[in-house]
PAMARLO-547131 format. One record per residue: x, y, z of N, C-alpha, C in turn; residue in three letters; residue number from 1. Coordinates in steps of 0.2 Angstrom, whole numbers, padded with zeros to 4 digits. Each point is the difference from the previous one (the first is absolute). Example, Ala and Ser with C-alpha at 12.3 -4.5 7.8 and 13.67 -1.06 7.14 Angstrom:
% residues 2
+--------+---------+-------+---------+----------+-------+--------+---------+-------+-----+-----+
: n_east : n_north :  n_up : ca_east : ca_north : ca_up : c_east : c_north :  c_up :  aa :   i :
+--------+---------+-------+---------+----------+-------+--------+---------+-------+-----+-----+
:   0066 :   -0028 :  0039 :   -0004 :     0006 :  0000 :   0004 :    0006 :  0000 : Ala :   1 :
:  -0002 :    0005 : -0004 :    0004 :     0006 :  0001 :  -0004 :    0005 :  0003 : Ser :   2 :
+--------+---------+-------+---------+----------+-------+--------+---------+-------+-----+-----+
This chain:
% residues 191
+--------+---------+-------+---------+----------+-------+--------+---------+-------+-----+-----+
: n_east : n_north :  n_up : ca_east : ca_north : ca_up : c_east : c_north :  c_up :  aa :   i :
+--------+---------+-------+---------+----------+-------+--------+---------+-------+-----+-----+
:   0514 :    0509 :  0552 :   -0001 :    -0006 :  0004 :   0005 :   -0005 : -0002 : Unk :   1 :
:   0003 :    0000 :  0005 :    0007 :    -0008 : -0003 :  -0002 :   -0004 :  0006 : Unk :   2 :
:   0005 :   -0006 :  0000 :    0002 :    -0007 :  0006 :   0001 :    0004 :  0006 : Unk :   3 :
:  -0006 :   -0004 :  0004 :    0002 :     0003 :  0009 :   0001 :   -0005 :  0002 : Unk :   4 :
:   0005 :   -0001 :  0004 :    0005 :    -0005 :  0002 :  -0004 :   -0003 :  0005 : Unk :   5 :
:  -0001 :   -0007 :  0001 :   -0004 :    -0002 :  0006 :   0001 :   -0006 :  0000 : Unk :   6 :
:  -0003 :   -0005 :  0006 :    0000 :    -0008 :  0001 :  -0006 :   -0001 :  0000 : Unk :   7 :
:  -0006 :    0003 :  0000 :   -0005 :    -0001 : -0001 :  -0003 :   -0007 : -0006 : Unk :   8 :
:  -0004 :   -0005 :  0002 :   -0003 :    -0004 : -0003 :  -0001 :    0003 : -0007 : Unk :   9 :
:  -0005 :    0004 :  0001 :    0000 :     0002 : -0009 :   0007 :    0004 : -0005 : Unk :  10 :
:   0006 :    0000 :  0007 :    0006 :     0003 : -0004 :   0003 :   -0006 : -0002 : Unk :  11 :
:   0000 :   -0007 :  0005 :    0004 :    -0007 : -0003 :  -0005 :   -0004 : -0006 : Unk :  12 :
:  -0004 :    0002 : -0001 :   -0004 :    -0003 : -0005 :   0002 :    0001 : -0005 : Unk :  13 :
:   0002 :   -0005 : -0003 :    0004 :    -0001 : -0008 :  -0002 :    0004 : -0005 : Unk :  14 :
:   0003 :    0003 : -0005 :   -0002 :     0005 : -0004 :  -0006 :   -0002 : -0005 : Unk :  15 :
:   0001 :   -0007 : -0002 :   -0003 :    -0002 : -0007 :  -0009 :    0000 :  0004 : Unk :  16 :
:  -0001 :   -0003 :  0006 :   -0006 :    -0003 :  0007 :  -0003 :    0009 :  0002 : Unk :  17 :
:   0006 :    0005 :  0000 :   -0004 :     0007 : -0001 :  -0004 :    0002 : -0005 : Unk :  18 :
:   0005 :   -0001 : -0006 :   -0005 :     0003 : -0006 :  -0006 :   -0005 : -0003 : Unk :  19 :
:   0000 :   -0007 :  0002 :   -0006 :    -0004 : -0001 :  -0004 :    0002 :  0005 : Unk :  20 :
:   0002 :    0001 :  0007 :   -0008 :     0001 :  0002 :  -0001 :    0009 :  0000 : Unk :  21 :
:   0004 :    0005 : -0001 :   -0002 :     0005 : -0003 :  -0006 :    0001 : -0007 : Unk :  22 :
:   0004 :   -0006 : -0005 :   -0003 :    -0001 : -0004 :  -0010 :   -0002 :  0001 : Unk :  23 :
:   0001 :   -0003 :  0004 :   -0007 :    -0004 :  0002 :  -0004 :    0006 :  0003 : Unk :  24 :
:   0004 :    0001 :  0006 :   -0002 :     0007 :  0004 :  -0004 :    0006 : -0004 : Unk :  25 :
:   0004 :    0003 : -0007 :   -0001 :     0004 : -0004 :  -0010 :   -0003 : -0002 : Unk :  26 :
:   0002 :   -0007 : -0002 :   -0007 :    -0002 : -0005 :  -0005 :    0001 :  0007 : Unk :  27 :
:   0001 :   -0001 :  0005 :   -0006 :    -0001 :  0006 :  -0003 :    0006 :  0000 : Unk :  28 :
:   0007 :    0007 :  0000 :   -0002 :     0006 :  0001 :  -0005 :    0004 : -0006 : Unk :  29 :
:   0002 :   -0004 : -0006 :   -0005 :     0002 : -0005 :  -0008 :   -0002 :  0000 : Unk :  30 :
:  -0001 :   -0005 :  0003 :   -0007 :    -0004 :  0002 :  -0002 :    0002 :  0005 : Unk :  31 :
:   0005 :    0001 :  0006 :   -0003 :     0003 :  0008 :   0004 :    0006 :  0001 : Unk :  32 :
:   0001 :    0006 : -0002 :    0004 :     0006 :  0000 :  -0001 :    0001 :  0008 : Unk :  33 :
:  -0005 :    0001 :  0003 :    0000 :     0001 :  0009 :   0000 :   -0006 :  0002 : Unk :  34 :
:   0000 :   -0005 : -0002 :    0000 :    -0005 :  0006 :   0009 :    0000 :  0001 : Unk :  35 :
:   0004 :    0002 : -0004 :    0005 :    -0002 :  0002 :   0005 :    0006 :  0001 : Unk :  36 :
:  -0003 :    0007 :  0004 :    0003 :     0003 :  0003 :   0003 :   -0003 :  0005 : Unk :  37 :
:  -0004 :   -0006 :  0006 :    0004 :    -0002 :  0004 :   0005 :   -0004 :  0001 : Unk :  38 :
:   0000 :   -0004 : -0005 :    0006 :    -0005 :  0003 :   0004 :    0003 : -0006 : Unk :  39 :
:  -0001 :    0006 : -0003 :    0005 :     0005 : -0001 :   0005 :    0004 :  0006 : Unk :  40 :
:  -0005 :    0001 :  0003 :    0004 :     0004 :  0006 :   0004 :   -0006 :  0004 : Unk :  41 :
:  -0005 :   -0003 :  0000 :    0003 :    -0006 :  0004 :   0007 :   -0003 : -0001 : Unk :  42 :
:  -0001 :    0001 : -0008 :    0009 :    -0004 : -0002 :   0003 :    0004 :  0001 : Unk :  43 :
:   0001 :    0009 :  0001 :    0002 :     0005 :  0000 :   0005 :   -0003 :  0008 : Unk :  44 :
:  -0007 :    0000 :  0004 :    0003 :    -0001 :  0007 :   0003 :   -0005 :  0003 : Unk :  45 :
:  -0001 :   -0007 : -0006 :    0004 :    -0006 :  0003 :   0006 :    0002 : -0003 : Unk :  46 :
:   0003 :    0003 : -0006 :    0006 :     0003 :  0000 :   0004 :    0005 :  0002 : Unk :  47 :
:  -0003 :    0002 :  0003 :    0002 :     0007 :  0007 :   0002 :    0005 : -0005 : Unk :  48 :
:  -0003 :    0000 : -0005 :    0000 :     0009 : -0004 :  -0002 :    0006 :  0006 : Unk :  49 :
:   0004 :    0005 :  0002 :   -0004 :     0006 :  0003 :  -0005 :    0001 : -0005 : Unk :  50 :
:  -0006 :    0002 :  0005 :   -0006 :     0005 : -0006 :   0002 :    0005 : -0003 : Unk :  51 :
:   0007 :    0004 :  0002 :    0002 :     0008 : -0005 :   0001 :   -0005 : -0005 : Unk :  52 :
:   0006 :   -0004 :  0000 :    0000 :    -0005 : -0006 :  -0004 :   -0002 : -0006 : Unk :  53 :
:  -0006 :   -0003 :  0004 :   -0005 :    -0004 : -0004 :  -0006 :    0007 : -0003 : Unk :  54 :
:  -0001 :    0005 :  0003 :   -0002 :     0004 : -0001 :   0004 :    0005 : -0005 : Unk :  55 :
:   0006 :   -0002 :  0000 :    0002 :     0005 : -0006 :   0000 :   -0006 : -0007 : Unk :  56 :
:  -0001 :   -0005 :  0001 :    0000 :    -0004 : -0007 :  -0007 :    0004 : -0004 : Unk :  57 :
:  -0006 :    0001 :  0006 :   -0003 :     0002 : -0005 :  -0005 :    0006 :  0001 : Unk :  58 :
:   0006 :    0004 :  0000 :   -0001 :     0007 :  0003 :   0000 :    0005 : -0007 : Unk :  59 :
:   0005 :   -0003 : -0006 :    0000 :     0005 : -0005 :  -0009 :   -0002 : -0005 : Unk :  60 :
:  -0003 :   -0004 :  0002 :   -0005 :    -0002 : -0002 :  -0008 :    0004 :  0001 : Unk :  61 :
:   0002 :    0005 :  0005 :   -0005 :     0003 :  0001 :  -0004 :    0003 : -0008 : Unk :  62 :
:   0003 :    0005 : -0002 :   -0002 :     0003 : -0005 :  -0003 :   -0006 : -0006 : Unk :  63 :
:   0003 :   -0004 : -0001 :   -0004 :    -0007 : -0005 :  -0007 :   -0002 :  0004 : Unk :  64 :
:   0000 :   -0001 :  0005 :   -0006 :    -0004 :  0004 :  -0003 :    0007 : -0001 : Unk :  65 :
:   0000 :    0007 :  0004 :   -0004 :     0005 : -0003 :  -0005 :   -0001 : -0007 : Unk :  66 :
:   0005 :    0000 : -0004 :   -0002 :     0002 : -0006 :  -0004 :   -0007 : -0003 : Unk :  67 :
:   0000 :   -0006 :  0002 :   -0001 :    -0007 : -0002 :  -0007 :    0002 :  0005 : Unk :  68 :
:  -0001 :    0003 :  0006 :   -0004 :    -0005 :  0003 :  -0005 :    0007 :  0000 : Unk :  69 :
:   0001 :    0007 : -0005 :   -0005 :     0002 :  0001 :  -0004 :   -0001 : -0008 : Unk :  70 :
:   0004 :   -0003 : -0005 :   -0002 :    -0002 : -0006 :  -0005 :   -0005 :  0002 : Unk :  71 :
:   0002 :   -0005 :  0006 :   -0006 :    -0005 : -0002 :  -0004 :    0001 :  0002 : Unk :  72 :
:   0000 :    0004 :  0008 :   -0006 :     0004 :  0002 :  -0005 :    0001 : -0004 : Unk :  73 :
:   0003 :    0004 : -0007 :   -0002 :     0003 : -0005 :  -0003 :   -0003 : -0004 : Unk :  74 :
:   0001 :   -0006 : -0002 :   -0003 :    -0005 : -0003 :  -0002 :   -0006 :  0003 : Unk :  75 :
:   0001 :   -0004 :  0005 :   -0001 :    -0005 :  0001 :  -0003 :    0000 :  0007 : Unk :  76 :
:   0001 :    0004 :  0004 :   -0001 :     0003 :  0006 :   0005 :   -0002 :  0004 : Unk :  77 :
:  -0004 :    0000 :  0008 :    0006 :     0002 :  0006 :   0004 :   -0007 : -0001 : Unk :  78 :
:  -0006 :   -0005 :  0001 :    0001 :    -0007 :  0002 :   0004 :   -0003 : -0004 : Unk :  79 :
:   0001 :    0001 : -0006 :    0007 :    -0003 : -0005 :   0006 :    0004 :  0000 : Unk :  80 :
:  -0001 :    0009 :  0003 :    0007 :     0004 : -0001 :   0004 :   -0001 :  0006 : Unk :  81 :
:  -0005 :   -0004 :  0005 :    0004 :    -0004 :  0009 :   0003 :   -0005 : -0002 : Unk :  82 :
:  -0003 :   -0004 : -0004 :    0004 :    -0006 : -0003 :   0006 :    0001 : -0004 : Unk :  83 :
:  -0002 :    0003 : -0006 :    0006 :     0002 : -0004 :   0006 :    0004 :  0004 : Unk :  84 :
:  -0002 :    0005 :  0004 :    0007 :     0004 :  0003 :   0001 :   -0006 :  0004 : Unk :  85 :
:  -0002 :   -0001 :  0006 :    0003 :    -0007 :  0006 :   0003 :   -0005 : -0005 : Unk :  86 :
:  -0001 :   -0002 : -0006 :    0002 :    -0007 : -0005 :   0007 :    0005 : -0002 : Unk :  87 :
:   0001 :    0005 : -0002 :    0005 :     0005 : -0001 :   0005 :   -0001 :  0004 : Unk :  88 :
:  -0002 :    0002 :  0005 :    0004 :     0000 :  0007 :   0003 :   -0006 :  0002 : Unk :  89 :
:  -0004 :   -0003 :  0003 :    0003 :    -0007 :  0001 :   0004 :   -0005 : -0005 : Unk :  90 :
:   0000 :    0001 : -0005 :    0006 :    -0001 : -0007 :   0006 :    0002 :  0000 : Unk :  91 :
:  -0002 :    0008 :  0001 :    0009 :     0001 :  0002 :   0002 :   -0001 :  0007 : Unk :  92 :
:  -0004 :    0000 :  0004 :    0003 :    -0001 :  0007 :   0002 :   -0007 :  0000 : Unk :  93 :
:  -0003 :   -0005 : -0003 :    0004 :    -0005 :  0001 :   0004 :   -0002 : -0006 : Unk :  94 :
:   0003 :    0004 : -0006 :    0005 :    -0001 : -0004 :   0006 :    0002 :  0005 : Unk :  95 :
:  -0004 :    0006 :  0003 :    0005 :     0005 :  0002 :   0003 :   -0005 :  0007 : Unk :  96 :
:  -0002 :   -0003 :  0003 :    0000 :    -0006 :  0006 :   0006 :   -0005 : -0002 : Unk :  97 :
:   0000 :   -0002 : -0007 :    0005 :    -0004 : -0002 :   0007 :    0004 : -0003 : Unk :  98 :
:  -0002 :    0006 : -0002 :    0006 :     0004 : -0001 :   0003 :    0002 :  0006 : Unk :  99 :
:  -0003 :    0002 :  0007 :    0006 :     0000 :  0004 :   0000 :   -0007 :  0005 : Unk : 100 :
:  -0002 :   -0005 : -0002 :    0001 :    -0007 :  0002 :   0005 :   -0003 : -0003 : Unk : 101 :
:   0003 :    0001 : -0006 :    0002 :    -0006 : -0005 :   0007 :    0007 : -0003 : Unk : 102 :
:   0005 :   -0004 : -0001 :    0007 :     0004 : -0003 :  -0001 :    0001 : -0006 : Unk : 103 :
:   0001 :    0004 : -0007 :   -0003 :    -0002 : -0006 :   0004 :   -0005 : -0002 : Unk : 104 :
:   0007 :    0000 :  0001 :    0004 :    -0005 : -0004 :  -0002 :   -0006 :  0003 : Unk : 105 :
:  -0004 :   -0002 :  0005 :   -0004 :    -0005 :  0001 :  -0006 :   -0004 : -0002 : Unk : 106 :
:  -0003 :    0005 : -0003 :   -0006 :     0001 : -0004 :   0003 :   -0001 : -0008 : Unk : 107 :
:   0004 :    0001 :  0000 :    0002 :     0000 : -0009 :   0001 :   -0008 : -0001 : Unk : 108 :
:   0006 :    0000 :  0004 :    0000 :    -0007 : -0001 :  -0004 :   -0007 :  0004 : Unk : 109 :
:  -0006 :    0002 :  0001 :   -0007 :    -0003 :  0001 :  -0002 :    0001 : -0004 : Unk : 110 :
:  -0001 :    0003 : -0005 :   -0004 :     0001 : -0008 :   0004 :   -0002 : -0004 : Unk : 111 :
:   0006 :    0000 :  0000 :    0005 :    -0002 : -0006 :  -0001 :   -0010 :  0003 : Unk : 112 :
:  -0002 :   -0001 :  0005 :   -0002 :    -0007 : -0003 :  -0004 :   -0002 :  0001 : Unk : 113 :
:  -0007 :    0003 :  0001 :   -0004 :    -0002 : -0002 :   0000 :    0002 : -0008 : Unk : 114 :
:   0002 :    0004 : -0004 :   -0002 :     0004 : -0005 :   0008 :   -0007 : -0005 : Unk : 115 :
:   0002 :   -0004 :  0004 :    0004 :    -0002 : -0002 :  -0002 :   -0005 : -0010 : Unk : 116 :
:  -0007 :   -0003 :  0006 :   -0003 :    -0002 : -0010 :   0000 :    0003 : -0005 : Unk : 117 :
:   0000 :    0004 :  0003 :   -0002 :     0006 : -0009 :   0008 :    0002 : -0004 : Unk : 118 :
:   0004 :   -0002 :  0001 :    0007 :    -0002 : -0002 :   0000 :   -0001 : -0007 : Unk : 119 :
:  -0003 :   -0007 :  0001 :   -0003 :    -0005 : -0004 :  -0004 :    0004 : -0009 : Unk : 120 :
:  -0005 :    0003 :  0002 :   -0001 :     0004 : -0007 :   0004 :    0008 :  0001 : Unk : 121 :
:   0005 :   -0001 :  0000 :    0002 :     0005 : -0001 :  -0001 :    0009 :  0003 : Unk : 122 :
:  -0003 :   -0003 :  0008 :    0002 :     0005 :  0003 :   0005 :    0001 :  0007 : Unk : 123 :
:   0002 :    0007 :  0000 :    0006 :     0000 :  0004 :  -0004 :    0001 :  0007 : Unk : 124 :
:   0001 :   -0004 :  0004 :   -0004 :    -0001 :  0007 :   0006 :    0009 :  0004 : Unk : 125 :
:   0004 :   -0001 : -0002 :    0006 :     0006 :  0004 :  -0003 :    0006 : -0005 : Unk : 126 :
:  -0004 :    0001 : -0003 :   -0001 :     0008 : -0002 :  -0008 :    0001 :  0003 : Unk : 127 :
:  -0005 :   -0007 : -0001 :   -0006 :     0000 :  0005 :   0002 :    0002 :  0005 : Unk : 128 :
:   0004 :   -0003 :  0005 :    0001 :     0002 :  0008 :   0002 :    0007 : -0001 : Unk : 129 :
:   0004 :    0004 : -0005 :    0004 :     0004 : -0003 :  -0006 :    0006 :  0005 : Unk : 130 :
:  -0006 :   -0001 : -0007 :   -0005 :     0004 :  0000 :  -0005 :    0001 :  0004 : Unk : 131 :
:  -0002 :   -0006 :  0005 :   -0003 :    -0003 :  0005 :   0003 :    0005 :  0008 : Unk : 132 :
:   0008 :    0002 : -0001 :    0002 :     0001 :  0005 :   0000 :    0009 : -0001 : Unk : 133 :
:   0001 :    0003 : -0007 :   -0002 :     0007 : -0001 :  -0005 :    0002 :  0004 : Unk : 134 :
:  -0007 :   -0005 : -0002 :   -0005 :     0002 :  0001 :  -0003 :    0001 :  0005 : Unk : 135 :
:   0003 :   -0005 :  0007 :    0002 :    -0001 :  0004 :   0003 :    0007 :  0004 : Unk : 136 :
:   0004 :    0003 : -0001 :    0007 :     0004 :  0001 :  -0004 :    0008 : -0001 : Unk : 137 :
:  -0006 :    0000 : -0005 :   -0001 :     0005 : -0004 :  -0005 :    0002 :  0004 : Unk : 138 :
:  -0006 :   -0003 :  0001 :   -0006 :     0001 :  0005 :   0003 :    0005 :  0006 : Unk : 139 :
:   0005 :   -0003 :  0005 :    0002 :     0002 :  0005 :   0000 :    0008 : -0002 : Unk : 140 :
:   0005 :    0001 : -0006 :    0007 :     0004 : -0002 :  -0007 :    0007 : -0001 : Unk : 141 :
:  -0005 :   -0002 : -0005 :   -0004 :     0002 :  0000 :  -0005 :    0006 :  0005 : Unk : 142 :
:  -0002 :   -0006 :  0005 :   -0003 :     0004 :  0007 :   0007 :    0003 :  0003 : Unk : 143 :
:   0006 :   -0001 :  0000 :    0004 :     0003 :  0003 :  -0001 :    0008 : -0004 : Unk : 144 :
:   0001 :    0001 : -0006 :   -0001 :     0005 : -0005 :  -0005 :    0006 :  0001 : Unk : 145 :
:  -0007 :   -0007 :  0004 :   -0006 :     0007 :  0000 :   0001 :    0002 :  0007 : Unk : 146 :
:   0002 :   -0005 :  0005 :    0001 :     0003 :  0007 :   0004 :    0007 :  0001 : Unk : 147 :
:   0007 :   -0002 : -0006 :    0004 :     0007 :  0005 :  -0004 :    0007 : -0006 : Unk : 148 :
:  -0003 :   -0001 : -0005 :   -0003 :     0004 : -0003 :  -0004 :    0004 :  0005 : Unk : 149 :
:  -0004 :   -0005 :  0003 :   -0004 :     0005 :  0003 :   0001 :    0002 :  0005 : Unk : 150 :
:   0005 :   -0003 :  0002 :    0003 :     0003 :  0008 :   0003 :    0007 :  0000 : Unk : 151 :
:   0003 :    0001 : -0008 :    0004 :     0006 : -0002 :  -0005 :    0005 : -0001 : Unk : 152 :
:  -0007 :   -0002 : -0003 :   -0004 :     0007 :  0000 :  -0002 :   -0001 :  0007 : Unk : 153 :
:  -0001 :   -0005 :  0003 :   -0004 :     0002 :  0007 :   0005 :    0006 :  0005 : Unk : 154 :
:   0007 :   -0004 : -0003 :    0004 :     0008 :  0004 :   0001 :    0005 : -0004 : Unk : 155 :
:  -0001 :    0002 : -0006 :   -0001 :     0007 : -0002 :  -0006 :    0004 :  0001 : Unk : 156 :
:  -0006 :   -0006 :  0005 :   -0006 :     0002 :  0000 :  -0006 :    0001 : -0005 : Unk : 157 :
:   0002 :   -0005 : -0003 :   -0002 :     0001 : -0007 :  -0008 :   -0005 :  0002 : Unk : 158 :
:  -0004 :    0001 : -0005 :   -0009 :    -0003 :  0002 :   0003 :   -0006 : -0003 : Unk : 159 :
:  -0008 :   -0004 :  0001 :    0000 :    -0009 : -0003 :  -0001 :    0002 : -0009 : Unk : 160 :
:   0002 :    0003 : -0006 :   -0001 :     0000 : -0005 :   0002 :   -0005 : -0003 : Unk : 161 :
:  -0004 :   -0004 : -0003 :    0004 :    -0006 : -0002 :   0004 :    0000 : -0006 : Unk : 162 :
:  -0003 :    0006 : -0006 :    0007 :     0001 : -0004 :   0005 :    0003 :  0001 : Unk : 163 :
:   0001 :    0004 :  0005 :    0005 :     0002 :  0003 :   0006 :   -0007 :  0005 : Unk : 164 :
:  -0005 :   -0005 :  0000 :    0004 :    -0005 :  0003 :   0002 :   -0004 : -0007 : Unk : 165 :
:  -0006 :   -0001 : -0006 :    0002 :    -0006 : -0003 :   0008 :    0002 : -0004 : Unk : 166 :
:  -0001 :    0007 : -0002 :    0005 :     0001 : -0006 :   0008 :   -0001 :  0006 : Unk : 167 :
:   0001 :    0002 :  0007 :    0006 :    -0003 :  0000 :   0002 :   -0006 :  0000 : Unk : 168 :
:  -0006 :   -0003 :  0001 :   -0002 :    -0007 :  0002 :   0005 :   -0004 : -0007 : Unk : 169 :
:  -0004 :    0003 : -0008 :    0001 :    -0004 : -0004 :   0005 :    0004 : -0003 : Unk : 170 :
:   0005 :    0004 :  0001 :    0006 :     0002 : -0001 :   0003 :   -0003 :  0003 : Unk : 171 :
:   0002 :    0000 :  0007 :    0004 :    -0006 :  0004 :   0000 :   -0007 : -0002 : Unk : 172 :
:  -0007 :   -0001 : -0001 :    0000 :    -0006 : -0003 :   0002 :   -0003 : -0007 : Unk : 173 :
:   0000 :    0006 : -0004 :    0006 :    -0004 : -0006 :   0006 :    0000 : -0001 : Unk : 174 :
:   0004 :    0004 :  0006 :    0004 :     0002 :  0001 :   0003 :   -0006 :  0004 : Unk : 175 :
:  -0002 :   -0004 :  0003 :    0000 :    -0005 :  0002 :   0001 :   -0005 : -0003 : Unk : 176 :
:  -0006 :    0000 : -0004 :    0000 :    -0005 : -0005 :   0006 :    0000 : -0007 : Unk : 177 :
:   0004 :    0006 : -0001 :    0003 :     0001 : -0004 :   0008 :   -0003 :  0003 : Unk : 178 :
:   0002 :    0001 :  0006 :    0003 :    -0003 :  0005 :   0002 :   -0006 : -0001 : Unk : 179 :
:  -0005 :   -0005 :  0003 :   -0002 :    -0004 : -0001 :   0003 :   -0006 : -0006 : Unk : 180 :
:  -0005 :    0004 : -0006 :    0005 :    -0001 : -0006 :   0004 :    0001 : -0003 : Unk : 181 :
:   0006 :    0004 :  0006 :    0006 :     0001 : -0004 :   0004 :   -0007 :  0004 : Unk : 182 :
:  -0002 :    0001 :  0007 :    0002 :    -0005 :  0001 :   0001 :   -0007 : -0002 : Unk : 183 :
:  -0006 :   -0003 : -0001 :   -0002 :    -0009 : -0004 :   0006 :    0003 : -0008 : Unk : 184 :
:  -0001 :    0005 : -0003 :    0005 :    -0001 : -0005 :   0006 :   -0002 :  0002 : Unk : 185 :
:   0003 :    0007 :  0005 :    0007 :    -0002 :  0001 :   0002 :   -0007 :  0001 : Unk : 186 :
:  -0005 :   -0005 :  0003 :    0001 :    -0006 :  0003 :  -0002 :   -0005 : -0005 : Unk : 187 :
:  -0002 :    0004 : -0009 :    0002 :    -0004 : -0005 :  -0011 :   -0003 :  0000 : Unk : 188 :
:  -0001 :    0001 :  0004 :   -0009 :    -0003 :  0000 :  -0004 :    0006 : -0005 : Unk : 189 :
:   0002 :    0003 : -0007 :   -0003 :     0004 : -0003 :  -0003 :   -0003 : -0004 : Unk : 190 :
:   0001 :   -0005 : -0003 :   -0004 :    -0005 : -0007 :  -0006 :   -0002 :  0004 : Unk : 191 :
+--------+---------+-------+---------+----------+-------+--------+---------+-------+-----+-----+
């Protein structure tokens, strides 16, 4: 999931004004997990995200909400593992709403000032954005990893095994991650 180009009101809305009312958005989702399906979709659609789009933010999610919403079942019952999975959902669809709405180097340096006080005792606001923007990057990279996984067993015909999915899952993904870290070295960001 990266930046989708657009002039949409929620695309011209200032990076720092995204990630505070994300941030609020987030807390409301944890108090009303379905209440705020809709004006989830809602911002979806005042952004003019296509729904393959918006549906692929949080389409690698399937198998977490399975396994989340039959555990609460489990324990908690139906009426908390609706809440929890829909609270699930609606969190990343609307992180994932600001990552194809906002450029990251737009976002970084939105964080680098507000993060700009912490200078002051001695922290480096450019290595917070640094980390802020991986994990950012990482989320996406990640679902990217389980989609074409499972897209490659689904054309070799392969069943839904799920440890047949996680192991190339989590081989790729340190592979990535190994990547990753050669590069922030090269670029001298290893200490």
């Amino acid at each position: 999931m990266t930046y989708l180009p657009g002039s949409s009101p929620v695309h011209r809305c200032a990076p720092g004004v995204k990630l505070l009312l994300l941030t609020v958005l987030l807390a409301l989702t944890v108090r009303y997990p379905l209440a705020m399906l809709a004006p989830t979709v809602g911002l979806y659609a005042l952004a003019r995200v296509p729904w393959r789009v918006a549906l692929s933010t949080v389409r690698p999610l399937w198998m977490l909400l399975l396994v989340t919403g039959v555990f609460q079942v489990l324990t908690l019952g139906w009426e908390r593992a609706f809440e929890v999975t829909g609270g699930l959902l609606v969190s990343v669809a609307l992180a994932g709403l600001v990552t194809l709405t906002t450029r990251v180097t737009d976002m970084l340096d939105a964080l680098m000032r507000v993060l700009g006080p912490v200078r002051r005792v001695g922290v480096d606001p450019a290595r917070i954005a640094l980390l802020l923007a991986l994990t950012i990057r990482c989320v996406p990279m990640l679902a990217a990893i389980v989609t074409s996984v499972r897209e490659a067993q689904v054309a070799r015909g392969a069943g839904r095994n799920p440890l047949a999915l996680a192991v190339p899952v989590v081989v790729r993904t340190l592979r990535a991650a190994d990547a990753l870290g050669e590069a922030l070295t090269a670029r001298g960001l290893d200490d």
